[in-house]
C-alpha positions as CSV (number, residue, x, y, z in Angstrom):
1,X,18.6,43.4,19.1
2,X,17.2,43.1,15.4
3,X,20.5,41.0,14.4
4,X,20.2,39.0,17.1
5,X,16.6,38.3,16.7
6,X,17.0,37.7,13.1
7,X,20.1,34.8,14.1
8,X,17.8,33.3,16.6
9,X,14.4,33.2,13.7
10,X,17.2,31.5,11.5
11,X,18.1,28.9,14.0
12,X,14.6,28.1,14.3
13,X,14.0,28.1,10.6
14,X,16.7,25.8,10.1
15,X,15.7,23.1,13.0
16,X,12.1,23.3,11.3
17,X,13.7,22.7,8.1
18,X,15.5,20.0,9.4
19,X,13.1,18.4,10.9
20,X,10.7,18.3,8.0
21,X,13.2,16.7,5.7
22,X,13.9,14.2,8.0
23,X,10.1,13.5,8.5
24,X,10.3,13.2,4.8
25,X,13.2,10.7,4.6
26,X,11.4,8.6,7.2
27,X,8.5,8.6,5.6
28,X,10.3,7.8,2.1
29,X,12.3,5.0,3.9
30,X,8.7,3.0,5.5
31,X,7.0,3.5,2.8
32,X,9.4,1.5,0.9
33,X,7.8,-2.0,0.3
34,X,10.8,-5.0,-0.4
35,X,9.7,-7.5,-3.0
36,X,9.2,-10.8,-2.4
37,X,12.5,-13.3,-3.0
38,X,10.8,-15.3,-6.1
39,X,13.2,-18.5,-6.3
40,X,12.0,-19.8,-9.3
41,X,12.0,-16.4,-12.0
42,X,11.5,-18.7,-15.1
43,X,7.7,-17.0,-15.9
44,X,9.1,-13.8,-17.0
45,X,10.4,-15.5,-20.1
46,X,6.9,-16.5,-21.1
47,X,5.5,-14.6,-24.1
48,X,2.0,-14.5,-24.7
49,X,0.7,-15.8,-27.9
50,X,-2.3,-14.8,-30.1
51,X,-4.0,-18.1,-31.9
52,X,-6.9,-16.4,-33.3
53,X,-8.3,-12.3,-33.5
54,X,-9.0,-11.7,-30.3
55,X,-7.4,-14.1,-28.1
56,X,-4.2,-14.4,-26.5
57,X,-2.8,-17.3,-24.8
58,X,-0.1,-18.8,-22.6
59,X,0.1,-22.1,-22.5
60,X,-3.3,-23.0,-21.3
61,X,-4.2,-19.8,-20.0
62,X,-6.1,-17.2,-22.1
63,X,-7.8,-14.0,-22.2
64,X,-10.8,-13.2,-24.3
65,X,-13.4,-10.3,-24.6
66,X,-16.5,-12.0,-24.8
67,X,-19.7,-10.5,-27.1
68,X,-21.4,-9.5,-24.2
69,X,-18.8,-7.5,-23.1
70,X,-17.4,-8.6,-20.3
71,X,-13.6,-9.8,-20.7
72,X,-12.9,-13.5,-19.4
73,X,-9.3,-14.8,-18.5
74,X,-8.3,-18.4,-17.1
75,X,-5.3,-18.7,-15.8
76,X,-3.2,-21.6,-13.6
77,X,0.0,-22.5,-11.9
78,X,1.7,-21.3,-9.2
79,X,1.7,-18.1,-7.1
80,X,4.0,-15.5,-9.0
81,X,3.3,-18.0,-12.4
82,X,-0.2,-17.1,-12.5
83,X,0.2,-13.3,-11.6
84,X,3.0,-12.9,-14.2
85,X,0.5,-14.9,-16.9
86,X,-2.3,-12.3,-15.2
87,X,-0.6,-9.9,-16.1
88,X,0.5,-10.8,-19.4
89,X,-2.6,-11.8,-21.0
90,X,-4.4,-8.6,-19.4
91,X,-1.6,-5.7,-19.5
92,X,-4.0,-3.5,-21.3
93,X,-6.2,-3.7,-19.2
94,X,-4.0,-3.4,-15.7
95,X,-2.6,-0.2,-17.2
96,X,-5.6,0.7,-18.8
97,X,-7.5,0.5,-14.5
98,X,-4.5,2.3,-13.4
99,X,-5.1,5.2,-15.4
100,X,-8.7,5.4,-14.5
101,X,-7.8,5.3,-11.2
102,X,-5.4,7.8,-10.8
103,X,-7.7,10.2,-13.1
104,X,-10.5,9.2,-10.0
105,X,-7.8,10.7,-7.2
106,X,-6.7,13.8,-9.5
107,X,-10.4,14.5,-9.6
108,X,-10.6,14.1,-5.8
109,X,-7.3,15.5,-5.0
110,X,-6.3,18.4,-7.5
111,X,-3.5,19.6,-5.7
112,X,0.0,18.0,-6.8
113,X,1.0,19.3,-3.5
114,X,-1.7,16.7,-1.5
115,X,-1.2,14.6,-3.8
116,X,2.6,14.5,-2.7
117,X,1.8,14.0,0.6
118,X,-1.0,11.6,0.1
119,X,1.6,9.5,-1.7
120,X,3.7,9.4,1.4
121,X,0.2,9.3,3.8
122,X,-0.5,6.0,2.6
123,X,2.8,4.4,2.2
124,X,3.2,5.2,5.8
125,X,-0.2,3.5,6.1
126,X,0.5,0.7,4.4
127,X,4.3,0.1,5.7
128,X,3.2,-3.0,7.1
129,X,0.7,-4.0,4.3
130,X,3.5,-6.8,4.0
131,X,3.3,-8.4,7.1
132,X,-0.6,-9.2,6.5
133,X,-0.5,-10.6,3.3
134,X,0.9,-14.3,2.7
135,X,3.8,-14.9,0.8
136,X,1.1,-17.0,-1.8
137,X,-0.9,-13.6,-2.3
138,X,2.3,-11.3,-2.3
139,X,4.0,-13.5,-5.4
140,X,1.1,-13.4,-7.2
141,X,0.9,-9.5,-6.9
142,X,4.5,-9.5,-7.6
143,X,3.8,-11.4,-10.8
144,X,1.1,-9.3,-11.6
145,X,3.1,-6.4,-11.2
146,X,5.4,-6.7,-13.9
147,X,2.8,-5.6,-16.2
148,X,1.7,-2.4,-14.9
149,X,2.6,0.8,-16.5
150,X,5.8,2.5,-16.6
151,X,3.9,6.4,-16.1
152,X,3.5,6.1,-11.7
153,X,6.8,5.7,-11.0
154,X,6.4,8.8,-9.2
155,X,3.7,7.4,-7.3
156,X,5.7,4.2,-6.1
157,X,7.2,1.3,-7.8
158,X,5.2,-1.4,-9.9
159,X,5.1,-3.9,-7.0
160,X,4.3,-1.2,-4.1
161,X,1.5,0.3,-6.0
162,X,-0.5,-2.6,-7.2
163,X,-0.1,-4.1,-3.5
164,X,-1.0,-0.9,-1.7
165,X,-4.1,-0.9,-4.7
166,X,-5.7,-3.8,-2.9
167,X,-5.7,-2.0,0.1
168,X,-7.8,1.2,-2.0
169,X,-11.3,-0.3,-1.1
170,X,-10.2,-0.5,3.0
171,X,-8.7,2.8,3.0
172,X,-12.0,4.2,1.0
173,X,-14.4,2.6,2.7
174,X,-12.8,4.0,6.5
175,X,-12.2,7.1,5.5
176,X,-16.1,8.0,3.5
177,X,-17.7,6.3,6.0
178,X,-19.9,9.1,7.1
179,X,-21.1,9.1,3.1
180,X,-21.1,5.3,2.7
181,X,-22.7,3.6,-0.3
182,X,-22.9,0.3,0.5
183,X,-23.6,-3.1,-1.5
184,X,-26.5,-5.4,-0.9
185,X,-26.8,-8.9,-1.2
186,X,-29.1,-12.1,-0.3
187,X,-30.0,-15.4,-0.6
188,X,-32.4,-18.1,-0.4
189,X,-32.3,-21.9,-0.4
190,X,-34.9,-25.1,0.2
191,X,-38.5,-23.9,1.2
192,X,-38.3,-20.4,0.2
193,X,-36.4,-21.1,-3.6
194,X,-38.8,-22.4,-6.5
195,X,-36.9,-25.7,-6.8
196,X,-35.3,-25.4,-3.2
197,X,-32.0,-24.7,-4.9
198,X,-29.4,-22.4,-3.3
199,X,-30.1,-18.8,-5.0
200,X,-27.1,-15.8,-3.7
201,X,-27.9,-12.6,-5.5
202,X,-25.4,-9.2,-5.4
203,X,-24.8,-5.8,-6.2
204,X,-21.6,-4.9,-5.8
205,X,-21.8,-1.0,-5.5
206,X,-17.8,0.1,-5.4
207,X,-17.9,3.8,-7.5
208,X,-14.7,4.6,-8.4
209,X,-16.2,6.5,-11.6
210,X,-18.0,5.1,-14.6
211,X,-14.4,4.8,-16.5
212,X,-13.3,2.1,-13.5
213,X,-16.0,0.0,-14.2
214,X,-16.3,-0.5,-18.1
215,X,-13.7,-3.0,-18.0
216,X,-15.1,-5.8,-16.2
217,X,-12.8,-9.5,-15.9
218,X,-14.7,-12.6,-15.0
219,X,-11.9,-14.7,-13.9
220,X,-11.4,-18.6,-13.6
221,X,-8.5,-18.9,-11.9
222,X,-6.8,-22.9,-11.0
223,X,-4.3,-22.2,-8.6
224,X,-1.3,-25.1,-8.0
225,X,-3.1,-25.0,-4.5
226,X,-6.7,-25.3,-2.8
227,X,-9.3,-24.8,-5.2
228,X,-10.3,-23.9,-8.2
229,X,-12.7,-20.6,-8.4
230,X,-14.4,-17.4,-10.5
231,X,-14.4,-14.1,-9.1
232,X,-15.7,-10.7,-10.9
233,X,-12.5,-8.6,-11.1
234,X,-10.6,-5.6,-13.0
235,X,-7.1,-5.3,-14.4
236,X,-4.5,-5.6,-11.8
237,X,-6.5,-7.1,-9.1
238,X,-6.5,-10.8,-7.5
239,X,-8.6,-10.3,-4.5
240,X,-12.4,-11.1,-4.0
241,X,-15.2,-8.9,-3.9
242,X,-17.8,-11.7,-6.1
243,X,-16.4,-15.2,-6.1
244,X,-17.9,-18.7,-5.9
245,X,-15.4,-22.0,-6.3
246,X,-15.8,-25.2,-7.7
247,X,-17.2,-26.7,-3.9
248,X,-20.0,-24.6,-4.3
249,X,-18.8,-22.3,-1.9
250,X,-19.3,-18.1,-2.4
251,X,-18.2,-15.2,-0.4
252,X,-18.9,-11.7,-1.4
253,X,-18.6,-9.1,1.0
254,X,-20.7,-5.7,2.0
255,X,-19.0,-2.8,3.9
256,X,-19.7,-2.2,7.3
257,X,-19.4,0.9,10.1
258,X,-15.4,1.4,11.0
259,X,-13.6,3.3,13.2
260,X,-10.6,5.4,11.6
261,X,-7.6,2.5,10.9
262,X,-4.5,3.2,12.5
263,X,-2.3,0.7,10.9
264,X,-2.2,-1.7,8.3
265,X,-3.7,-5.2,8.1
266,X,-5.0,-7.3,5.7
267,X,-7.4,-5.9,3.2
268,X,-10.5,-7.4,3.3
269,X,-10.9,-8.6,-0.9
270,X,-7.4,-11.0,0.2
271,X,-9.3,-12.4,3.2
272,X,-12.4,-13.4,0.7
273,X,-9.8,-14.4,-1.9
274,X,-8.1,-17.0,0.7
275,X,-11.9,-17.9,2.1
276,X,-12.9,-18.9,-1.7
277,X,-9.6,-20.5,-2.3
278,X,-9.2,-22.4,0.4
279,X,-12.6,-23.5,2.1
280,X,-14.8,-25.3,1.7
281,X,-17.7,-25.1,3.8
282,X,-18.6,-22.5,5.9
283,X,-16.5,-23.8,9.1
284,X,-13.4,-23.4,7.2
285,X,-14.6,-20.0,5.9
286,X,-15.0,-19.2,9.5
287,X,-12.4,-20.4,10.6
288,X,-10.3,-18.8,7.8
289,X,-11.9,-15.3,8.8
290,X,-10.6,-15.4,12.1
291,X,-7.2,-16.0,11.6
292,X,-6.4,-12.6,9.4
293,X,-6.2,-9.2,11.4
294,X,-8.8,-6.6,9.2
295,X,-8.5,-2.7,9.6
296,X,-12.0,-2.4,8.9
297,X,-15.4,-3.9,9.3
298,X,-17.0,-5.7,6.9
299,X,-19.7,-8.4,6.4
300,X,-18.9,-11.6,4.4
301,X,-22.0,-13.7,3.3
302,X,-20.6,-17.1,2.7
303,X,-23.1,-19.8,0.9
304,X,-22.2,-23.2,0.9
305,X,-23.4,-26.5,-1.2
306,X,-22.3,-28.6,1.1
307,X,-24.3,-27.0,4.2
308,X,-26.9,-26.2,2.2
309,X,-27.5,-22.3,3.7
310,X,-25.4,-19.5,3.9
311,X,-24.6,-17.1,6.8
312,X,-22.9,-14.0,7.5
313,X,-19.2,-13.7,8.9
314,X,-19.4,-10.6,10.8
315,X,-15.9,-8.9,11.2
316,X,-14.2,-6.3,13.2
317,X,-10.9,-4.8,13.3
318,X,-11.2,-6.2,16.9
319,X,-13.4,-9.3,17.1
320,X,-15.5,-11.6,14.9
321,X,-19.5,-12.7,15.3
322,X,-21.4,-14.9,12.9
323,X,-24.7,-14.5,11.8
324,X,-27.1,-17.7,10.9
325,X,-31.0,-16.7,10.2
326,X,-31.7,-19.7,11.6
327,X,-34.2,-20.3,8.2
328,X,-34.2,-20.5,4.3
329,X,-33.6,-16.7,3.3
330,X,-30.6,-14.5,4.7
331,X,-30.5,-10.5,3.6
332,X,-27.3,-8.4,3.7
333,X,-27.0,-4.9,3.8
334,X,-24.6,-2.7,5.5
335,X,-25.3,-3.0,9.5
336,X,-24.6,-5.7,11.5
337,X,-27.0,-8.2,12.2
338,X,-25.7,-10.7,14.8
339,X,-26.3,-10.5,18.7
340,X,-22.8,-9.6,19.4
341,X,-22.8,-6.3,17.3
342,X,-26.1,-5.4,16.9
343,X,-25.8,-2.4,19.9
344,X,-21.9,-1.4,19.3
345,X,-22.2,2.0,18.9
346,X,-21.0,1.6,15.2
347,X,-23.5,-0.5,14.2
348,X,-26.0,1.9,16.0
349,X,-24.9,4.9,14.0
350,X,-24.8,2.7,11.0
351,X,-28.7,2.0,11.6
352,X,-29.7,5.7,12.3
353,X,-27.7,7.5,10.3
354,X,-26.8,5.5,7.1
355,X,-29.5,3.9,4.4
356,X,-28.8,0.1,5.7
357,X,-31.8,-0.5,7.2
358,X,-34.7,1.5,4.7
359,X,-32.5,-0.7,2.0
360,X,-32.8,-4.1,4.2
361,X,-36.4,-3.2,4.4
362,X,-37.2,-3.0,1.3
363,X,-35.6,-6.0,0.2
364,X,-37.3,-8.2,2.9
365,X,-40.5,-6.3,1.5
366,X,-39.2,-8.1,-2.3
367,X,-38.7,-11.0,-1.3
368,X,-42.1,-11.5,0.5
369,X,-44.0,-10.1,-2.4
370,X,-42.1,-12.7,-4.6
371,X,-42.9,-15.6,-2.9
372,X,-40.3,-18.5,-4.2
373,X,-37.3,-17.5,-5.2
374,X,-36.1,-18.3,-8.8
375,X,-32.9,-16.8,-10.2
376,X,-35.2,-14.3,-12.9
377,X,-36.7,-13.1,-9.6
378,X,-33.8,-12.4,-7.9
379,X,-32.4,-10.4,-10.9
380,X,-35.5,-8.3,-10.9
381,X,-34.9,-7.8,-7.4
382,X,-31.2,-6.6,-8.1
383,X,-32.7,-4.6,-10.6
384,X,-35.1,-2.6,-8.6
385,X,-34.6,1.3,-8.6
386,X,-38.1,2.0,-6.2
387,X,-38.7,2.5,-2.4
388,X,-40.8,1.3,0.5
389,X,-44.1,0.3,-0.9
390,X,-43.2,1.2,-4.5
391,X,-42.2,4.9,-4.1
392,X,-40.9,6.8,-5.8
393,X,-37.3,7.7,-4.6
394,X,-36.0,8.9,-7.4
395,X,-33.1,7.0,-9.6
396,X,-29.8,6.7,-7.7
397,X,-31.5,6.7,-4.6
398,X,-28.9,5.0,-1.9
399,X,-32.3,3.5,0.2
400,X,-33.1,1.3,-2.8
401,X,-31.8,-1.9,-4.0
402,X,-30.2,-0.6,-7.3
403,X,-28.7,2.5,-6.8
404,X,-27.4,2.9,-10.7
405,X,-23.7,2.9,-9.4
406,X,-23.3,-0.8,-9.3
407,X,-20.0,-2.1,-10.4
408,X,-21.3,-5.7,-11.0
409,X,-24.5,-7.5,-9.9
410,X,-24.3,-11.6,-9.6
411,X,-26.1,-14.5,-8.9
412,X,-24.7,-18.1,-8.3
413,X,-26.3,-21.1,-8.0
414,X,-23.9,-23.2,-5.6
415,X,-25.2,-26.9,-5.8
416,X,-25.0,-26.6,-9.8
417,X,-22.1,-24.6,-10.3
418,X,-24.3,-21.8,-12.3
419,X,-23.0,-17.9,-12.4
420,X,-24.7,-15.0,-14.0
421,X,-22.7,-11.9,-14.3
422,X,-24.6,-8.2,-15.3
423,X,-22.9,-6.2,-17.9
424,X,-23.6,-2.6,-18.7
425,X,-24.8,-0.7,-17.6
426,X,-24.7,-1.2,-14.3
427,X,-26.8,-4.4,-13.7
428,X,-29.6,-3.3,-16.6
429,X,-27.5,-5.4,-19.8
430,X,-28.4,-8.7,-19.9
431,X,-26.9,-11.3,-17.1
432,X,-24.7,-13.9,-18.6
433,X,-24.7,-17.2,-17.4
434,X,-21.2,-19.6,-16.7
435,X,-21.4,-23.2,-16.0
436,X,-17.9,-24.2,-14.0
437,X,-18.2,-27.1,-14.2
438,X,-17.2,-26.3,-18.5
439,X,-14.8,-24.0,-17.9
440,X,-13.1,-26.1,-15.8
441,X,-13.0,-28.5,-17.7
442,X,-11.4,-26.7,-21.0
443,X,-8.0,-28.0,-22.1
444,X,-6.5,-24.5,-23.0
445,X,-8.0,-22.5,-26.1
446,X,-6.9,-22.3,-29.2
447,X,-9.7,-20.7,-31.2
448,X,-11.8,-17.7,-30.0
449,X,-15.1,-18.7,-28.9
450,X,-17.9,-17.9,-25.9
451,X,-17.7,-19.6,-23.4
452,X,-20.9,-18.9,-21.8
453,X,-24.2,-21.0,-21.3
454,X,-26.4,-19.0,-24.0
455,X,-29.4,-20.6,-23.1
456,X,-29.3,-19.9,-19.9
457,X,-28.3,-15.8,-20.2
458,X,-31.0,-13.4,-18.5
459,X,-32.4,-10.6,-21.0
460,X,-31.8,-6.9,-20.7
461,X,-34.3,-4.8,-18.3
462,X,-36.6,-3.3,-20.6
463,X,-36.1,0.1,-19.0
464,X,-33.4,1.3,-20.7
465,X,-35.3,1.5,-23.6
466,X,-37.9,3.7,-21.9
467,X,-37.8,8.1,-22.1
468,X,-37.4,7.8,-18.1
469,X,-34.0,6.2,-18.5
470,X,-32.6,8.6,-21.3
471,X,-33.8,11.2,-18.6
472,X,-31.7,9.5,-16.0
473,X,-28.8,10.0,-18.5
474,X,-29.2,13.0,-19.1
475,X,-29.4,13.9,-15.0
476,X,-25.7,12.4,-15.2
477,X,-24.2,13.9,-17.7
478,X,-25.4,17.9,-15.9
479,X,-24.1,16.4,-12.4
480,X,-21.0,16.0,-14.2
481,X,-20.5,19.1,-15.8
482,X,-21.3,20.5,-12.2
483,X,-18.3,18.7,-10.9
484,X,-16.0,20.0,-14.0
485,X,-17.2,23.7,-12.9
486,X,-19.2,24.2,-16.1
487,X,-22.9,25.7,-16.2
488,X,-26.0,24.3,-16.3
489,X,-29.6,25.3,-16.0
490,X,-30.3,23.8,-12.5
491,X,-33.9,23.7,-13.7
492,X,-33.3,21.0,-16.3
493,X,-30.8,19.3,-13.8
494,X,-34.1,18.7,-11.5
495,X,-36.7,18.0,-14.4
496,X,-35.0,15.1,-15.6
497,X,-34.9,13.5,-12.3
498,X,-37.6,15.4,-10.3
499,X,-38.2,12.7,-7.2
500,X,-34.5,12.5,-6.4
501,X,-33.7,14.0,-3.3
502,X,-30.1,15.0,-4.6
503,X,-31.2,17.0,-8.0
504,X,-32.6,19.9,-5.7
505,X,-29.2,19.7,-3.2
506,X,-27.0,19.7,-6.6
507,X,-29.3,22.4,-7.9
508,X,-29.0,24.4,-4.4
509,X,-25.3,24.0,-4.2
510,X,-25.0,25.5,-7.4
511,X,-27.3,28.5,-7.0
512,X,-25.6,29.3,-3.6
513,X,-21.8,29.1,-5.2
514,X,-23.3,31.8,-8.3
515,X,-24.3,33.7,-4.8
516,X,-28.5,33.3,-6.8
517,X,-29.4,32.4,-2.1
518,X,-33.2,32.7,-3.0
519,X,-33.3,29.8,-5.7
520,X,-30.9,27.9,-3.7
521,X,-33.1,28.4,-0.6
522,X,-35.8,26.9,-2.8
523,X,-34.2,23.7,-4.0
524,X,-33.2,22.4,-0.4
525,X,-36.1,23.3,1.1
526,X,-37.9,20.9,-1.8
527,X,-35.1,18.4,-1.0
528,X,-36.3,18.0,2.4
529,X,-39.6,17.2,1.5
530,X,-37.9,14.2,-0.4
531,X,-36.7,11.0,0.6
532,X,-33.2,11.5,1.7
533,X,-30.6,8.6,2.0
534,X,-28.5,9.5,5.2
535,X,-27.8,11.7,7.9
536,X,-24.9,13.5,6.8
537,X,-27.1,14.6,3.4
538,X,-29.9,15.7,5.3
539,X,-27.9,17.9,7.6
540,X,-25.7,19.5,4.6
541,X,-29.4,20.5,3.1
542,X,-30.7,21.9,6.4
543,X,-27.2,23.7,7.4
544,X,-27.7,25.1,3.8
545,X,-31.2,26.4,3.7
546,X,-30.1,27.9,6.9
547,X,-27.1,29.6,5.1
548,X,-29.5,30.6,2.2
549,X,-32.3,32.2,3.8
550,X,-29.5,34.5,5.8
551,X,-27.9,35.5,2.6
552,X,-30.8,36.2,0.5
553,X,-32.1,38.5,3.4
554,X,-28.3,41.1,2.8
């Protein structure tokens, strides 16, 4: 009986086996991305030059790190011409974001087990990515591509990853939705601007950790077709997220409430890419929009010179609404606006649950206390770290308008071609200022000099000079060491960043893991007296207190 039931667990054993490596070798085999056919391969023979200390060129491309900072690169030609020159001029840096990034998911995702399988998740995921990009987009990657590191082979080839990277933002923003922190933007035009100029300000507020944001690109890029445009990117990236053209056309784009994706489609920094490329009003924009199938939802505010107002492009995985204010100001956040979506239940969990609408509030609330818009105003509002009425929220509060995680922050001014892009940190450093019109205009570079409209450059925020800002620092630098598993004083954790709703749940957390329930019962019952950002947080404080009070009673 034993021998036979040992022959029969084999059997099973074996089929089991079986079965999982052939799950494997399916999932190896679709998450195998071809390359695109490049009929004309002569790019790869370029070599990039350097003219003078500090900049390198190809032909009239060229990449630069600029005083303030922030690199610059202008490049031109055709689809896999361009990336290829991309990546040239930048390699440093494409490797250098690829690092960072992986570092980010190891942090995330210790296990080289998951890791494995996450790998293999998201090829599977993305084994369609292909079919949703156009051929333009996918030789430029290609070309791109060519530069990236030689250390991730394991992860993918060159071309496969820094496709499937363009996708990272989708995937992110669908699967943290409960725990979304989302960007905010605005804009105002005619009546409500000083000298009834277009103003669209941003904060782009993508965390991937404070390494993934130090090297920012502020890219011109003249493309051998539609038009020429800037966009605020990294190493490795051609999509949109910040971009204006030389129309006076800009798109940037604010997260939205999703449903878990199920497939592939494409990712939503190619579909602003193609709408700052290739329109140029906000018809085409629309009409752009709702050609391209998106896995998640997403808001695009598109202002245009040539209408003279902006709106937002409201997208589902499913459908597609627009949103006109029907006046001189428009305010984005992270819910839905127009009639079609406001009551999906998405957009209804979005509004209860998430910090959209106290953060919509309060910039309405701004914007009224401004009165006319002017482009210094619109950086302070960018800038603001407060709450309703002026509270107190404490800093890197997700309900107000600067939440200290930003990315970049931008304004444009459409009808004149004007950009000013933040530099560190976060959108505090001074906002330089671009005129396109000059860039543009540049025959190629030959010695290394700014580019930028000096004159027109907005100062640093005084507040980074000031004891509550080195506090703020300080606040950082213990809420990492909690997440590297070293010790802290929870008490100083809190003191340097007492109104912040999230000092007394770090604080808690880490008296309930040293098993010290009394002290942690403390710090989230102070947090709930506090102004928290979302649902999800406020529940993880009361489940805990809960948890606390039981333990400290054993």
């Amino acid at each position: 009986m034993k021998k036979r039931f040992l022959r029969r667990l084999l059997r099973v054993l074996a089929v089991i086996v079986l079965l999982f490596g052939l799950l494997f070798a399916y999932l190896v085999w679709v998450s195998d991305i071809p390359e695109p056919k490049i009929k004309d391969t002569a790019a790869l023979q370029l070599q990039r030059q350097q003219p003078d200390t500090g900049l390198y060129t190809i032909n009239n491309s060229w990449f630069r790190k600029s005083n303030s900072g922030l690199y610059e690169l202008y490049v031109e030609g055709a689809p896999f011409e361009r990336g290829v020159i991309n990546g040239k001029l930048s390699k440093e840096l494409v490797q250098l974001q690829e690092d960072y990034f992986s570092a980010q998911i190891n942090k995330m995702v210790p296990s080289k087990f998951y890791q494995h399988f996450l790998k293999y998740f998201i090829g599977f995921f993305n084994r369609k990515l292909p079919d949703y990009v156009t051929e333009e987009f996918k030789e430029e990657i290609y070309g791109v591509s060519r530069s990236a590191s030689d250390n991730y082979g394991y992860i993918g080839d060159k071309y496969q990853r820094i496709l499937n990277y363009h996708s990272a933002h989708d995937i992110g923003h669908a699967l943290q939705n409960l725990a979304l922190v989302g960007c905010t933007s605005f804009g105002t035009w005619g009546t409500a601007s000083a000298d009834s100029t277009m103003i669209i300000g941003r904060n782009f507020d993508f965390y991937v950790g404070d390494d993934f944001a130090k090297n920012k690109i502020v890219a011109f890029v003249s493309p051998s077709s539609g038009h020429k445009f800037m966009s605020v990117t990294w190493g490795g990236f051609i999509g949109v997220v910040s971009g204006m053209n030389e129309q006076g056309l800009t798109v940037t784009i604010n997260a939205a409430k999703s449903s878990y994706p199920t497939g592939a489609a494409t990712p939503v920094s190619l579909v602003a890419r193609e709408i700052v490329q290739y329109a140029k009003n906000i018809s085409e924009a629309i009409a752009i929009a709702k050609k391209r199938k998106m896995f998640v939802s997403e808001s695009f505010l598109v202002g245009s010179a040539a209408d003279n107002k902006a709106v937002i492009i409201e997208k589902t995985p499913d459908s597609l609404s627009v949103y006109d204010p029907n006046k001189n100001e428009i305010l984005c956040t992270n819910h839905f606006q127009s009639n079609a979506f406001w009551n999906s239940e998405p957009n209804k969990e979005m509004r209860e649950k998430s910090s959209s609408v106290y953060r919509y509030n309060r910039l309405n609330q701004l914007l009224t206390e401004n009165g006319k818009n002017s482009v210094q105003k619109t950086i302070d509002i960018l800038r603001n770290y407060r709450g309703m009425n002026n509270a107190d929220i404490g800093l890197g509060n997700e309900k107000a308008v600067n939440q200290f995680i930003a990315h970049h922050s931008i304004v444009f001014e459409p009808q004149k071609l004007l950009v000013w892009v933040s530099t560190s940190p976060w959108q505090l450093g001074p906002y330089v200022c671009y005129d396109l019109k000059k860039v543009f205009a540049l025959q190629g570079m030959k010695q290394n000099r700014e580019v930028n409209e000096a004159q027109y450059s907005i100062p640093a925020d005084p507040f980074i000079y000031t004891p509550e800002f080195k506090r703020f620092e300080q606040f950082r630098h213990y809420r990492a060491a909690i997440e590297e598993g070293k010790k802290i004083n929870p008490d100083s954790l809190v003191a340097d960043n007492p109104a912040f709703y999230n000092s007394y749940i770090l604080a808690g957390d880490y008296c309930f893991k040293n098993k010290e329930y009394k002290r942690a019962a403390a710090f989230y019952q102070k947090a709930l007296t506090l102004e928290i950002a979302n649902h999800g947080e406020r529940e993880h404080a009361e489940t805990m207190l809960k948890k606390s009070l039981e333990k400290s009673k054993n």
